[in-house]
N, C-alpha and C positions, 0 to 999 in steps of 0.2 A: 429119668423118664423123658420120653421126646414130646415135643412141642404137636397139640392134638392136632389134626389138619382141620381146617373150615368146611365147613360146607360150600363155598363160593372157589375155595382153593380144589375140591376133591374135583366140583363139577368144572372148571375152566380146565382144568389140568390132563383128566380125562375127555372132556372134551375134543380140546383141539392137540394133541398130540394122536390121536387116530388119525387113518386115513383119509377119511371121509369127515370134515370138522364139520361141528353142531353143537352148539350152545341148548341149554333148555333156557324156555320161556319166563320161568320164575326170575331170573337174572335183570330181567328189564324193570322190577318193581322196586329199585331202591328210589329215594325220595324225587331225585328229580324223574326217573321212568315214569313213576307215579303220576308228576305234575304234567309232561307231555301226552298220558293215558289220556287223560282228564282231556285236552285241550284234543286229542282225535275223535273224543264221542262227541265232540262239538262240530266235527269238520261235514260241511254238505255229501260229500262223497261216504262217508261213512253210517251208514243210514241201522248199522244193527243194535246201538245205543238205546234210538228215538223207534224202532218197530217195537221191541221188546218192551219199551217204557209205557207203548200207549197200549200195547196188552193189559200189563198191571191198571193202566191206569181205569182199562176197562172194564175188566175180569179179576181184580181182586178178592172183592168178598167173593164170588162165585170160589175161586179159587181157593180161600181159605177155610170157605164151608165144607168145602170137599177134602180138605184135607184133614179136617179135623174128623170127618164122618161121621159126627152125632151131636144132637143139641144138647147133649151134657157134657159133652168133650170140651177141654182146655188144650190148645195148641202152644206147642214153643218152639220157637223157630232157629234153627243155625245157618250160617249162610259159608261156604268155601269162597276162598277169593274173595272178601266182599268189597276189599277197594276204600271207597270211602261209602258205600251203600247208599247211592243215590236211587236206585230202582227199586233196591228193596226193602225200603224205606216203606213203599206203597202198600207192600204186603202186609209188614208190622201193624202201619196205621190199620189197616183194617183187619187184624187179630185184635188190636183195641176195641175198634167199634165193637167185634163182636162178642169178647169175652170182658171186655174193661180193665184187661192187663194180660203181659205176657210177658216173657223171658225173651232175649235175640242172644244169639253168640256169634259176632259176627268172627269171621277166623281170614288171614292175610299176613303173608311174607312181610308187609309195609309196616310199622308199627307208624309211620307217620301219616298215611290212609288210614289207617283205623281211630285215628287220635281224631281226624274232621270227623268220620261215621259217628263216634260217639259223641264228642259233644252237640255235636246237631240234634242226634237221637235225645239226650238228655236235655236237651233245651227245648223240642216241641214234642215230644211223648214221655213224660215225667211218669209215667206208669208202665214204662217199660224197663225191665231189670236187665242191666247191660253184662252179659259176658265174655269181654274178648278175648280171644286169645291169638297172639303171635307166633308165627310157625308156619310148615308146609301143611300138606291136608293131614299127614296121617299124624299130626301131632293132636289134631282137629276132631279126628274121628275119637279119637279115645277121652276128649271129654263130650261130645256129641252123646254120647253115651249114659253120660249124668242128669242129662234132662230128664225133669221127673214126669213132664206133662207127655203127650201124645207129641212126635216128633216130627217134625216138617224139615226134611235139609235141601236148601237153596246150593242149586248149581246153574246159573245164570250166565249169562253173557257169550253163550256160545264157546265158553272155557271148554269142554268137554272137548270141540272141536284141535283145539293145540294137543295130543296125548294121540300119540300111535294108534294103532287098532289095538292088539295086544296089551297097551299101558290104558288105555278107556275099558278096557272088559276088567281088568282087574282094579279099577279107580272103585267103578260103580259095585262092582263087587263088594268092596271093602265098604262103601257105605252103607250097602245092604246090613253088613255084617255090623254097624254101628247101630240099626235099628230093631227097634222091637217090632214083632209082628203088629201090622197096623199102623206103622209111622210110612211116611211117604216122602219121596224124593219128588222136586218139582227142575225140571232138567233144562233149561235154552240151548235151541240149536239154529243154526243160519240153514238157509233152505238151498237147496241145489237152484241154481238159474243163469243169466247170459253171464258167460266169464269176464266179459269186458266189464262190467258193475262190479263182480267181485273184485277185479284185480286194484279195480279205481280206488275200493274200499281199503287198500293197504298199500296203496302207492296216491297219497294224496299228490293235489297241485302247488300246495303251500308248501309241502317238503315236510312235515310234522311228525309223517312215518318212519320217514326215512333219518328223525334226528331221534327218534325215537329208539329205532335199530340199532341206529351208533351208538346209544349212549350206554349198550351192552359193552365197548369196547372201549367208552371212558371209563364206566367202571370199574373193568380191570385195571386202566392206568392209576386212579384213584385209591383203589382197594388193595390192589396186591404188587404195584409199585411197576404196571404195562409202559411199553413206549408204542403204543400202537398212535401212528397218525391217522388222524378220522377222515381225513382228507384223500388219503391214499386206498378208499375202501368208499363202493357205493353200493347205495338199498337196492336192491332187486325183489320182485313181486310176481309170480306166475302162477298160473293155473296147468295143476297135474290132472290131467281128469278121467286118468287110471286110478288114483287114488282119492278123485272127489274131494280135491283138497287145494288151498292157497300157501303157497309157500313161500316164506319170507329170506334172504340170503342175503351177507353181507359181501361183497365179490371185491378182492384185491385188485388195483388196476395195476400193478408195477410188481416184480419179481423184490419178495423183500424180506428181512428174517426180525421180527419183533421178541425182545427182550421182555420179560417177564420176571421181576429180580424176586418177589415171595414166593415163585417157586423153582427157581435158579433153572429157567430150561430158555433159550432161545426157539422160536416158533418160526419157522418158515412158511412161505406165500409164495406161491410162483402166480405169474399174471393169470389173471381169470378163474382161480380157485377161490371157491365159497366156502364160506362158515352156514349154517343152515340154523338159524335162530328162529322159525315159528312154522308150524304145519298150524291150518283152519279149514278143519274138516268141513263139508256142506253136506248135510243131511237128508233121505227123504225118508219116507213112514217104516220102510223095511228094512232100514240101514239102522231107527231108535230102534224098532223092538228086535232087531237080532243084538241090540246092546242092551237094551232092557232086561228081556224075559229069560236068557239064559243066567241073569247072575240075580233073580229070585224078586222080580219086578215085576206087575199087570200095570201096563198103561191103561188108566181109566178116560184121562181126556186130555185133548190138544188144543191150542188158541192157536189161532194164527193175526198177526197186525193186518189191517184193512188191505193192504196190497200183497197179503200172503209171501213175503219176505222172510219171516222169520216165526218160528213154535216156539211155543213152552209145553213140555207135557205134563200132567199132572201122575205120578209113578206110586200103587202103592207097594209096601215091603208084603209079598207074602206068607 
């Protein structure tokens, strides 16, 4: 029997041997991607962190009343991507206040981000029953599933935004399909506004993005034995605003052909061809519910942070 292929092997391989090379996003979250994620929700330029955070920080209970939708209801919450759940942290604590316990599953590619989420969780809310689990989403959705309380799934951070149009209608879809009638979906989206702020937001001045990007390209050298020089390959950030979106690309500068020994293929680069490693959608009101309502969602309500930068909506499953 032959040797299974990786998940990291299937997706570089297909990737960049197509015409058009493009990396997916989940690529960027092994442990150090992780630790530079971390250090960009820090950076001034990158304001979608700290909008979304002073949401929660604002509308939490409001938010967690409403998703429970009754004063006898018990909520449990999962979260996609949680990272190391600094945001959604604020939620939990207040499904505490208001039920005096609940369940998190927080779910993430990273097992070493979920490894900070949980013991933080377990060191300042000891009445919270932790269920993580390791994996893409849809490994996520099918224990999403087993939640016995009323269901709440966390899709934060504007993540919805990195997934095609076609790969977001059937994301939301599929969560749909994780929920019982009466569970709800609570969605973060970046807002449509001047391109030049957007673009700032994924081309910092410290450079953090842009090691950020690369370090899609160390990891192949790391994981599946790449010789790519990181040096020979710069961050590019633009605004498509046919597709309402920020797009992230690593651009060769020199004509050059990169070895790849775990999947015996030489990759080729001629000057000025891009790898395309992040689309981020910016959304307005008719761009959520034509994602919403067609895959079995009523948005009931929206926050916006004090300078209307950034939504959460609150989505129930119908």
């Amino acid at each position: 029997m032959g040797r299974m292929i990786s998940s990291i092997e299937y997706a570089v391989r297909s990737g960049l041997l197509r015409p058009e090379k493009k990396l997916p996003p989940w690529l960027f979250y092994d442990a150090e991607g992780s630790r530079l994620y971390e250090r960009i929700t820090e950076l001034p330029e990158y304001y979608l962190t700290r909008a979304e955070w002073s949401i929660f920080a604002t509308h939490s209970d409001e938010i967690v009343a409403g998703a429970a939708g009754g004063r006898g209801s018990v909520l449990d919450l999962a979260e996609l991507g949680a990272g190391t759940a600094t945001k959604s942290l604020l939620l939990v604590r207040a499904a505490v206040r208001r039920q005096g316990s609940t369940t998190f599953m927080p779910t993430d590619v990273s097992a070493d981000a979920l490894a900070v989420a949980i013991a933080r969780i377990a060191r300042e809310l000891p009445r919270v029953t932790i269920r993580p689990v390791v994996g893409h989403h849809e490994h996520a959705l099918d224990a999403i599933r087993t939640l016995e309380e009323r269901q709440l799934v966390l899709f934060i951070g504007s993540s919805i935004g990195n997934y095609e149009d076609d790969e977001a209608r059937a994301l939301v879809r599929a969560i749909r399909g994780s929920l019982r009638s009466g569970g709800a979906l609570l969605l973060g989206t970046d807002l449509r506004k001047d391109p030049g702020a957007l673009v700032s937001a994924y081309d910092d001045a410290q450079g953090v993005t842009a090691a950020f990007d690369k370090n899609v390209l160390a990891r192949i050298n790391r994981e599946l034995g790449g010789t790519f020089d990181l040096d020979s390959f710069r961050h590019v950030a633009l605004w498509n605003d046919a597709r309402s979106r920020v797009e992230m690309h690593l651009e060769s500068l020199a004509d050059q052909t990169v070895r790849i020994a775990a999947l015996g293929v030489d990759v080729p680069f001629h000057r000025g061809e891009r790898i395309h490693t992040e689309s981020s959608v910016k959304y307005d009101d008719a761009m959520v519910d034509d994602l919403l309502e067609p895959s079995g969602f009523a948005r009931e309500t929206t926050h916006l942070d004090a300078e209307g930068r950034f939504a959460v909506h609150l989505a129930r499953a119908r």
